[in-house]
N, C-alpha and C positions, 0 to 999 in steps of 0.2 A: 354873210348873213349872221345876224344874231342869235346866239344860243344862251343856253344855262352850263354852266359848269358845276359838274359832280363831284370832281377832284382837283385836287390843287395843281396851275399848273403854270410855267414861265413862258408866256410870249413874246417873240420881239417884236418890234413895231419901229422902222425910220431907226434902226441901228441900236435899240436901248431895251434892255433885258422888261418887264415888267411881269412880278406876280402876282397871281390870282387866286381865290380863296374858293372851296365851294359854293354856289348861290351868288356866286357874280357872274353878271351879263358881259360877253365878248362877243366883238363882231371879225369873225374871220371866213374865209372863203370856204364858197359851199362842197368843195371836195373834203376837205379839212374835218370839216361842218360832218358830212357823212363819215369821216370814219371815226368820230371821237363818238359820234351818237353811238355807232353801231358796238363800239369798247363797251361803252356803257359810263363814259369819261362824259359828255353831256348830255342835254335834252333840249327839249322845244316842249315847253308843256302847254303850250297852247295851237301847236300845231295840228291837232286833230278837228279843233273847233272852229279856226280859221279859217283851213281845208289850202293854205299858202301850198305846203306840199303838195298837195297831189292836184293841181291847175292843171285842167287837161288830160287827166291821167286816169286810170280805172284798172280794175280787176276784171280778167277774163277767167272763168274757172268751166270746169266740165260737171260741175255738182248741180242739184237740185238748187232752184232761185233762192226758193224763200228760206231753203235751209244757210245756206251761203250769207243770204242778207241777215240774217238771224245774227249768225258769228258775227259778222263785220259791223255790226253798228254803230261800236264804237267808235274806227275809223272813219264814219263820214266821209266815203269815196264810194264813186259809181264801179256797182258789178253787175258782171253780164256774164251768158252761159252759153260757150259755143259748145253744143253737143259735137261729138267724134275729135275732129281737127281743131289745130290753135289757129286763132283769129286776132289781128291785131286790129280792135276796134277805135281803140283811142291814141289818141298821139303820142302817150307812154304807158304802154299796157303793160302789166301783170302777168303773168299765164302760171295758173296756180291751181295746183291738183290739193284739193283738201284734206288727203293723205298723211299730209307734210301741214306740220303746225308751225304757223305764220307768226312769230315771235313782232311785235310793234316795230321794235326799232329797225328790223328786217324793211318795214314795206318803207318807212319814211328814208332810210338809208340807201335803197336802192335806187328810190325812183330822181334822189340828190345826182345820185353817178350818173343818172342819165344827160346830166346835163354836159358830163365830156363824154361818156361812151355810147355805142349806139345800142351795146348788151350787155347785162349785168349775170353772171348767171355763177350760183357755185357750182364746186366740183362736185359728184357724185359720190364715189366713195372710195377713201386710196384706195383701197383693198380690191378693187373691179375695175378691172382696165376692159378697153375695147376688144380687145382677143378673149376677152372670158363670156360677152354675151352673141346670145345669137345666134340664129343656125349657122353652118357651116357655107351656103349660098351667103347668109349677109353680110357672114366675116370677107368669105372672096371678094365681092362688091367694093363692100369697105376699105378693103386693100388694096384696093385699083385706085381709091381717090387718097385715102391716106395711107400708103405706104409701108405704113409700119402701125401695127394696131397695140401695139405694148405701149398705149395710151390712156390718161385718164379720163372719163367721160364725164359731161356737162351733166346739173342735176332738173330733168325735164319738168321735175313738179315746181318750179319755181325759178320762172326766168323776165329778168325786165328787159323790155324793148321799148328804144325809141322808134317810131314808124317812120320810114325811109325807105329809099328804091332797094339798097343791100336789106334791111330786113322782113320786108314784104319776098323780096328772094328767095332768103331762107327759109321765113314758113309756107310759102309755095313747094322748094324742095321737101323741107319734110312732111309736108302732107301728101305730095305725090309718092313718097315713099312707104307712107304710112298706109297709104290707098294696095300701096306692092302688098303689104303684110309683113312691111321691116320693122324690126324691133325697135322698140321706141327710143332708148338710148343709141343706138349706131346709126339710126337715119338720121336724128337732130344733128350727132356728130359730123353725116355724111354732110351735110345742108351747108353746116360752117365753114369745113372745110372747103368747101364749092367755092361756096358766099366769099370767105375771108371778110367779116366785117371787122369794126374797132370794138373786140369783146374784152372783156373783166373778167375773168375767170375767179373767184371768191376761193378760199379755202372753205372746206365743210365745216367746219364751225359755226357760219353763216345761219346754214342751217339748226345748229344740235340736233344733228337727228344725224344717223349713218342710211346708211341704202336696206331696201325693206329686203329681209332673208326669207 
């Protein structure tokens, strides 16, 4: 796919070095494509108005509509509000707690990876592993499915799904757990680990944001 470059950079192309300047247009593949946007290495500046990203794709959030539609205008992509439980409404949904502030390049980068993984989600926070939340029932649970809980946890206010039999799974499982009264971080965890889908684990930088204290 076509991008903008922000920084100068050397591509090969059929064996032969070629460089490129800021404000030249490259056509390279859209994993590529997602991590150079997400650096902040290029853009797509007319990807908002086109809506090419997000074909098929939407925002689920647990927030009030209109306040939600308010924020997002600029991105021109369909949101929806599943009260309580995540919902994968659209063929590449969002699920986004408005908590967590949704940086641009965040939503156009992730919903790119969807196109090899079937989850995009960052880490939560180094610093909170799976043994540090939860009552002491959840952590047991927990430990039956995964073993060893000195694990880092997935960050639930912002996860991309492509909709498929493994991740309909997953938010199945974690809504049934969620329905138990399991902590929101070790049931998502629990689901995966069940599931084992094709996930992406992000580093927290993804976010700029660390886990709320």
């Amino acid at each position: 796919m076509w991008v903008k470059l922000k920084v100068r950079k050397q591509i090969e192309d059929q064996g032969r070095h070629h460089n490129y300047q800021p404000g030249d247009w490259v056509n390279i593949g859209k994993q590529m494509a997602a991590q150079w946007i997400q650096k902040g290495e290029a853009e797509i500046p007319d990807q908002v108005q086109s809506g090419f990203v997000f074909e098929h794709a939407g925002i689920v959030t647990n927030f009030d509509i209109n306040t939600t539609k308010t924020l997002l205008d600029e991105y021109r992509i369909d949101v929806a509000v599943s009260a309580g439980h995540p919902n994968l409404i659209y063929e590449k949904t969002l699920l986004w707690d408005p908590e967590l502030p949704l940086p641009r390049t965040s939503i156009a980068s992730g919903f790119l990876l969807l196109e090899k993984w079937d989850i995009v989600c960052p880490l939560f926070d180094y610093s909170v592993l799976a043994i540090n939340v939860g009552t002491d029932e959840d952590r047991e649970y927990a430990k039956s499915i995964v073993r060893d809980l000195r694990v880092p946890l997935y960050d639930h206010r912002m996860i991309f799904c492509k909709r498929n039999a493994d991740t309909d799974r997953i938010i199945k499982e974690w809504s049934d757990l969620l329905s138990d009264g399991m902590n929101n971080q070790l049931s998502l965890l629990i689901a995966i680990y069940k599931v084992k889908p094709f996930i992406l684990a992000l580093p927290t930088t993804w976010t700029d944001n660390s886990a709320p204290r």
